[in-house]
C-alpha positions as CSV (number, residue, x, y, z in Angstrom):
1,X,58.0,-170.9,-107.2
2,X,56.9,-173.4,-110.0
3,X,57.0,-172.3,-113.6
4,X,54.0,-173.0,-115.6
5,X,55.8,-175.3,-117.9
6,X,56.4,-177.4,-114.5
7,X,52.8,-177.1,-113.4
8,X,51.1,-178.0,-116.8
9,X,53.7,-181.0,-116.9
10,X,53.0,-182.0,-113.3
11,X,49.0,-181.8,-115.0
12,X,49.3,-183.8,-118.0
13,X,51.3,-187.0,-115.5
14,X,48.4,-186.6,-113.1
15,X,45.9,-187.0,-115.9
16,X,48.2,-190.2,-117.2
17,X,47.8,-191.8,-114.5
18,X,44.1,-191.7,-114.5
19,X,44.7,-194.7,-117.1
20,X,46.0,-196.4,-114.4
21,X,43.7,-197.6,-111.7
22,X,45.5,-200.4,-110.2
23,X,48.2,-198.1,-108.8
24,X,47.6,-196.6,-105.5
25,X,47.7,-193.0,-105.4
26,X,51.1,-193.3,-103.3
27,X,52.4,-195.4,-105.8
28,X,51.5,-193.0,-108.4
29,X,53.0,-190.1,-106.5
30,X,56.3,-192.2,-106.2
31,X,56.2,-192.8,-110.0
32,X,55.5,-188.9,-111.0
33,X,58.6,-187.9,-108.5
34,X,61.2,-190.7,-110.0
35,X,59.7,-190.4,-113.5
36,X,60.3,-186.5,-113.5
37,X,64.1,-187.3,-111.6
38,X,65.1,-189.5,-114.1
39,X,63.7,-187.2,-117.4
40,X,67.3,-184.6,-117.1
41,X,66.0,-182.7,-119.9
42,X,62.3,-182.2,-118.7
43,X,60.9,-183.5,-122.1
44,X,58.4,-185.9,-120.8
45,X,60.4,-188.8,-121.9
46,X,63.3,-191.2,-120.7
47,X,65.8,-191.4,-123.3
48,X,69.0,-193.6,-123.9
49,X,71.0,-191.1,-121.4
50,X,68.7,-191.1,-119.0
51,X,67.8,-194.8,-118.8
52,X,71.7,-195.4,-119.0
53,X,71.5,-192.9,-116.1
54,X,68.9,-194.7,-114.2
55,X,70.4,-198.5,-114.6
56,X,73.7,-197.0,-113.3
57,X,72.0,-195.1,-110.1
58,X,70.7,-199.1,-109.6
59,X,73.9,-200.6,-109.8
60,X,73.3,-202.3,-113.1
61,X,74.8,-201.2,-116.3
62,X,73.1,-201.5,-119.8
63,X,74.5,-200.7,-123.3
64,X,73.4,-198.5,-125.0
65,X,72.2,-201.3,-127.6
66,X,70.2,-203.0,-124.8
67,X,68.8,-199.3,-123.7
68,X,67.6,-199.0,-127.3
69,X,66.5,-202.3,-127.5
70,X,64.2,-202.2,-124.3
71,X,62.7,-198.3,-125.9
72,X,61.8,-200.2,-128.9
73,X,60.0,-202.3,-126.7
74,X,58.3,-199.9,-124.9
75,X,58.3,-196.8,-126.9
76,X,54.5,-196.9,-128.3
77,X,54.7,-193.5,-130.0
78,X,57.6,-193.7,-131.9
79,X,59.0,-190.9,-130.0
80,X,62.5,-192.3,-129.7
81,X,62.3,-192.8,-125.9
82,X,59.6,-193.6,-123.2
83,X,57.2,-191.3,-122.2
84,X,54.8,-191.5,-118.8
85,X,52.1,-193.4,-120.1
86,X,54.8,-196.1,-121.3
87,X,56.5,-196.1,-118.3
88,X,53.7,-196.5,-116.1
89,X,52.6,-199.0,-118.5
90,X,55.9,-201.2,-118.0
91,X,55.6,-201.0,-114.0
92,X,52.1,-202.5,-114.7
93,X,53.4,-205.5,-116.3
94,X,55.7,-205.6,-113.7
95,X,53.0,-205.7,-110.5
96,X,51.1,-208.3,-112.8
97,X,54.2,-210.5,-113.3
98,X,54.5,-209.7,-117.3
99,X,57.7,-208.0,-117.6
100,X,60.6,-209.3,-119.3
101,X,63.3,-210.2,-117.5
102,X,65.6,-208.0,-119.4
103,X,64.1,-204.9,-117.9
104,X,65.9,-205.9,-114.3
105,X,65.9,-203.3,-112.1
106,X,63.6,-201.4,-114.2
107,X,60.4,-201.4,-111.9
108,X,62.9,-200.5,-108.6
109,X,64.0,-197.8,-109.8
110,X,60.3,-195.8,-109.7
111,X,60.8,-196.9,-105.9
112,X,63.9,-195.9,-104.7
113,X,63.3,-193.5,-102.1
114,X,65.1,-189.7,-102.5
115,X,66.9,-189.0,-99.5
116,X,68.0,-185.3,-100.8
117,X,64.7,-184.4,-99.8
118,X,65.2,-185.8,-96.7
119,X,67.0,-183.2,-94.9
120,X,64.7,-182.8,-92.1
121,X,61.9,-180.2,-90.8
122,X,64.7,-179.1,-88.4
123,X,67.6,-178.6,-90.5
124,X,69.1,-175.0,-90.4
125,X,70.4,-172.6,-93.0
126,X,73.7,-174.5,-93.5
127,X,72.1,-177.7,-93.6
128,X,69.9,-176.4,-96.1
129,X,72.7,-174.8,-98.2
130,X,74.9,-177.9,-98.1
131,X,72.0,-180.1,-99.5
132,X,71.3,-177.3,-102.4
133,X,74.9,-177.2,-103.3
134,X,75.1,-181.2,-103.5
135,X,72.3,-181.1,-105.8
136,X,73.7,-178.4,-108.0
137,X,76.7,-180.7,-108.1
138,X,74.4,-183.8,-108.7
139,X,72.8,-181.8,-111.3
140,X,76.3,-180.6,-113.0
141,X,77.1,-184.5,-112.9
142,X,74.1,-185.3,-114.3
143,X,74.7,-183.1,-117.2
144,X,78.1,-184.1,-118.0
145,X,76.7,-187.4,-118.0
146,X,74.3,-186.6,-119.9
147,X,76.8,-185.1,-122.5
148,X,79.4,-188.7,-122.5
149,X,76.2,-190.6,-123.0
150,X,75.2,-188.8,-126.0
151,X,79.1,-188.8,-127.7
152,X,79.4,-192.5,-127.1
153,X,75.6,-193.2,-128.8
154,X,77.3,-191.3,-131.5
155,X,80.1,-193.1,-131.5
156,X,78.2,-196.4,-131.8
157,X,76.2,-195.2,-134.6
158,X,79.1,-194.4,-136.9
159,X,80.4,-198.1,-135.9
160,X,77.4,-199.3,-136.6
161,X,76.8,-197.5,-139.5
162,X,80.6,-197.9,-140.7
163,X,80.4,-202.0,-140.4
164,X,76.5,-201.7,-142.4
165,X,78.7,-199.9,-145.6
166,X,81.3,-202.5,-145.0
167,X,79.3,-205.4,-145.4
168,X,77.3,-203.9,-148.3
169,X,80.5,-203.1,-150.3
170,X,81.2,-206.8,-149.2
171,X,78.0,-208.4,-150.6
172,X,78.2,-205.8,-154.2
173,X,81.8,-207.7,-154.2
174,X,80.4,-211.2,-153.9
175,X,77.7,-210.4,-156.5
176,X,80.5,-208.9,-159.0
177,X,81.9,-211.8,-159.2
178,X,79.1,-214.2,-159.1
179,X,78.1,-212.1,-162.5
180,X,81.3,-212.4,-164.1
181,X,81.3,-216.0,-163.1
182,X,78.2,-216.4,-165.1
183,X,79.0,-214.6,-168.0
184,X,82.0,-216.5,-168.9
């Protein structure tokens, strides 16, 4: 059974992509279903975990500096990530032949094909139980992931943020004594 949350969500993409004529409706439909696998939290928007996530599913790994750098790009509302409307708006420029090239594998991954759906009209009850417990396990991954990514963006920020105060107690230095230079 689908929650309304769900349903209204599944709404508010289909009415997104009514922005977006020059997708076919299979295309869209590919987009909503790798969109929504990609958004762990279910906030309507890609973050830095779950674009790291994405890149690595692709076999190409991203920073997190470069994942922020390619939101700032993209993100249009400020939101701090990218949300449907920007991410259908990237794989535009990416069927027209606009996208940067730092984006890589961006536009592939909203065209990988999910084979855990895949488990066949014929598949009996242990098939079926099998392929639920691997995606409870996927999804427990996914979390934990989800979790690292979010300590080491921490982490980076307090570097960051640490060498910032460093160098500003480095240029207050240079100026004391460019001051008492000229007052002598």
């Amino acid at each position: 059974r689908i929650s309304s949350t769900m349903a209204n969500s599944g709404i508010k993409l289909r009415m997104v992509e009514t922005e977006f004529p020059d997708f076919t409706p299979d295309e869209l439909s590919q987009f909503r279903e790798s969109f929504t696998k990609y958004d762990l939290d279910k906030n309507g928007v890609l973050e830095v975990f779950e674009l790291h996530q994405m890149f690595e599913n692709l076999g190409e790994t991203k920073t997190n500096i470069e994942l922020l750098q390619l939101i700032k790009e993209a993100d249009q509302t400020a939101k701090g990530g990218i949300d449907y409307r920007e991410y259908l708006s990237i794989l535009l420029k990416d069927k027209k032949g606009l996208l940067k090239s730092n984006w890589g594998s961006f536009a592939k991954a909203a065209k990988v094909h999910d084979e855990s759906k895949e488990t066949g009209k014929k598949a009996n009850i242990f098939e079926k139980a099998a392929a639920a417990q691997s995606a409870e396990k996927d999804a427990e991954a996914r979390v934990k992931a989800q979790s690292a990514m979010r300590k080491q963006l921490k982490e980076e920020e307090k570097q960051a943020a640490q060498k910032e105060k460093e160098r500003k107690e480095k240029v207050a230095a240079g100026l004391a004594k460019l001051k008492s230079g000229i007052n002598k």
